[in-house]
C-alpha positions as CSV (number, residue, x, y, z in Angstrom):
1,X,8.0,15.9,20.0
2,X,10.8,14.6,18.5
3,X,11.0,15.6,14.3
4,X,11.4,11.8,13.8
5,X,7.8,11.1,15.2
6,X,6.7,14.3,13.3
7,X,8.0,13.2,9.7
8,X,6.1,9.9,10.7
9,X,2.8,11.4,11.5
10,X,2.9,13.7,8.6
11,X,4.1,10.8,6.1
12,X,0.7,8.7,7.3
13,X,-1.7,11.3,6.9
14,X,-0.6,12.0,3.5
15,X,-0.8,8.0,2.7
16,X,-4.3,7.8,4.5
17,X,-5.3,10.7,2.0
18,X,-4.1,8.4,-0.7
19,X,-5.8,5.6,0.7
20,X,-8.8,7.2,1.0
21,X,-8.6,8.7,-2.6
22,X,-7.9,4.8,-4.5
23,X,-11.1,3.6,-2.3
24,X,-12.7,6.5,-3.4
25,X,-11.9,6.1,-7.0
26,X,-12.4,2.1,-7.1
27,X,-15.6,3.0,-5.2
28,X,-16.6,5.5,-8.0
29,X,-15.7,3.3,-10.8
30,X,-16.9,0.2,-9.6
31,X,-14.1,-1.4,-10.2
32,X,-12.5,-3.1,-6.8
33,X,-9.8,-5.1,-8.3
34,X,-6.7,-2.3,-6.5
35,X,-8.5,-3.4,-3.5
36,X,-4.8,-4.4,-2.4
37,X,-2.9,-1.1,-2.5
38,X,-5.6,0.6,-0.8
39,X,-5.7,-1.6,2.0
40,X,-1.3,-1.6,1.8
41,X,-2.0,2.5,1.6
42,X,-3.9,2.7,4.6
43,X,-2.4,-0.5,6.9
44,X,1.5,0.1,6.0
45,X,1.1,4.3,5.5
46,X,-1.4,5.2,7.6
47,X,-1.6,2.6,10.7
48,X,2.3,1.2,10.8
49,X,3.9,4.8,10.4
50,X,1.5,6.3,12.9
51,X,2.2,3.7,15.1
52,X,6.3,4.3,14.7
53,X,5.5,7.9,14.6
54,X,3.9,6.9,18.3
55,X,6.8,4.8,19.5
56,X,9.1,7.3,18.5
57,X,7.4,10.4,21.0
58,X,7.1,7.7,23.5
59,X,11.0,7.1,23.0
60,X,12.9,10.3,22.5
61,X,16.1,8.7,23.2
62,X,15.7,5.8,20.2
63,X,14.5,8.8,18.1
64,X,17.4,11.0,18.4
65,X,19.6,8.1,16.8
66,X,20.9,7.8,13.1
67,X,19.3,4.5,12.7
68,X,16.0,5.8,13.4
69,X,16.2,8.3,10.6
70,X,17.8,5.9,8.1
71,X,14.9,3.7,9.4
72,X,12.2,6.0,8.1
73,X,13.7,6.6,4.5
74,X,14.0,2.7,3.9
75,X,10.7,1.9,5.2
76,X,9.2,5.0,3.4
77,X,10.8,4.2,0.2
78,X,9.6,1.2,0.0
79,X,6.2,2.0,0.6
80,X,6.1,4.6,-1.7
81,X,7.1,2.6,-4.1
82,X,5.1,0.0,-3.4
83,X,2.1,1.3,-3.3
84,X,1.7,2.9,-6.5
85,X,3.6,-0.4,-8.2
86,X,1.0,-2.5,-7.0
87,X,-1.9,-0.2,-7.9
88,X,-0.9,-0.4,-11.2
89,X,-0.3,-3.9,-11.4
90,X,-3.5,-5.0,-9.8
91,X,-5.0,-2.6,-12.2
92,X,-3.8,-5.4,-15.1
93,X,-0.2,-3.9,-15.7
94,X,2.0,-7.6,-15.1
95,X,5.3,-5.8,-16.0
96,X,5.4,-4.1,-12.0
97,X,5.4,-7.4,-10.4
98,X,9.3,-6.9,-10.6
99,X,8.7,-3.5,-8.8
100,X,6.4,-4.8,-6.5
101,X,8.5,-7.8,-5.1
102,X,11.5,-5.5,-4.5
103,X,9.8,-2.4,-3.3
104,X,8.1,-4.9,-0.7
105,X,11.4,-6.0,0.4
106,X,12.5,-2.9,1.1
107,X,9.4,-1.8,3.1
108,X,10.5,-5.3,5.1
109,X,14.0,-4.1,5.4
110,X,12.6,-1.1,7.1
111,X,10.2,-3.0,9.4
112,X,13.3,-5.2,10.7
113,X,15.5,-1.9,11.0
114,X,12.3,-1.1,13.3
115,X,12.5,-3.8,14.8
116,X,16.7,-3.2,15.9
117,X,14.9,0.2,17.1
118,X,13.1,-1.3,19.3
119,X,15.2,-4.0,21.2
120,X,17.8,-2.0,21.2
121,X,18.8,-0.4,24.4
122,X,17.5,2.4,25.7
123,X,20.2,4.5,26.6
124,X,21.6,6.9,24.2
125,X,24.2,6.1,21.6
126,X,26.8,8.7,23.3
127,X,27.8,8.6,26.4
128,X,28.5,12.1,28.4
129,X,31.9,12.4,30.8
130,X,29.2,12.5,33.9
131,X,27.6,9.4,32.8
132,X,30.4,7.3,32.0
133,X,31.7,8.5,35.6
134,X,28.6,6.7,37.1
């Protein structure tokens, strides 16, 4: 498996744990008003990097490129940021809004470098002498 697809996996359990842990504790506490960063924690950590984590096994050619690394530290950034940002402002702190709008579009900067991933051409980025003798 390529370590691109591996980082990914391991990066979405660790946010489905999180998830997991901010429904447990709204649960709990009876208080559901960060119902938004655990459903952010579990669709954009756990489902969206699974699913690049899958893309990427699928295509070990797109993973071995730069872009797909630089890919996974914008888009994981910005969820990591965003996550606990919007946690606390849901949670009644106003001054992470600021956090939250930027951290957001970073994680969308991310998606669209995904996005280049995947309609980009499939052939590798360097071409071998017996290939370019085709």
């Amino acid at each position: 498996m390529p370590r691109i697809a591996n980082l990914y996996f391991k990066t979405a359990i660790i946010f489905l744990i999180l998830g997991i842990a901010i429904g447990l504790h709204m649960s709990i506490a009876g208080d559901h008003s960060a119902t938004g960063a655990h459903a952010h924690a579990n669709l954009l950590g756990w489902v969206t990097m699974a699913i690049f984590g899958g893309y990427h096994a699928l295509n070990p050619q797109k993973a071995a490129r730069r872009l797909a690394m630089v890919q996974y530290a914008v888009y994981t950034f910005g969820v990591a940021v965003l996550i606990p940002s919007l946690y606390l402002m849901l949670s009644g702190n106003a001054a992470m809004e600021p956090i939250v709008a930027i951290s957001s579009l970073i994680a969308f900067a991310g998606v669209l470098l995904f996005a280049v991933i995947i309609f980009s051409s499939g052939e590798p980025a360097v071409t071998t002498a017996t290939s370019a003798a085709r």
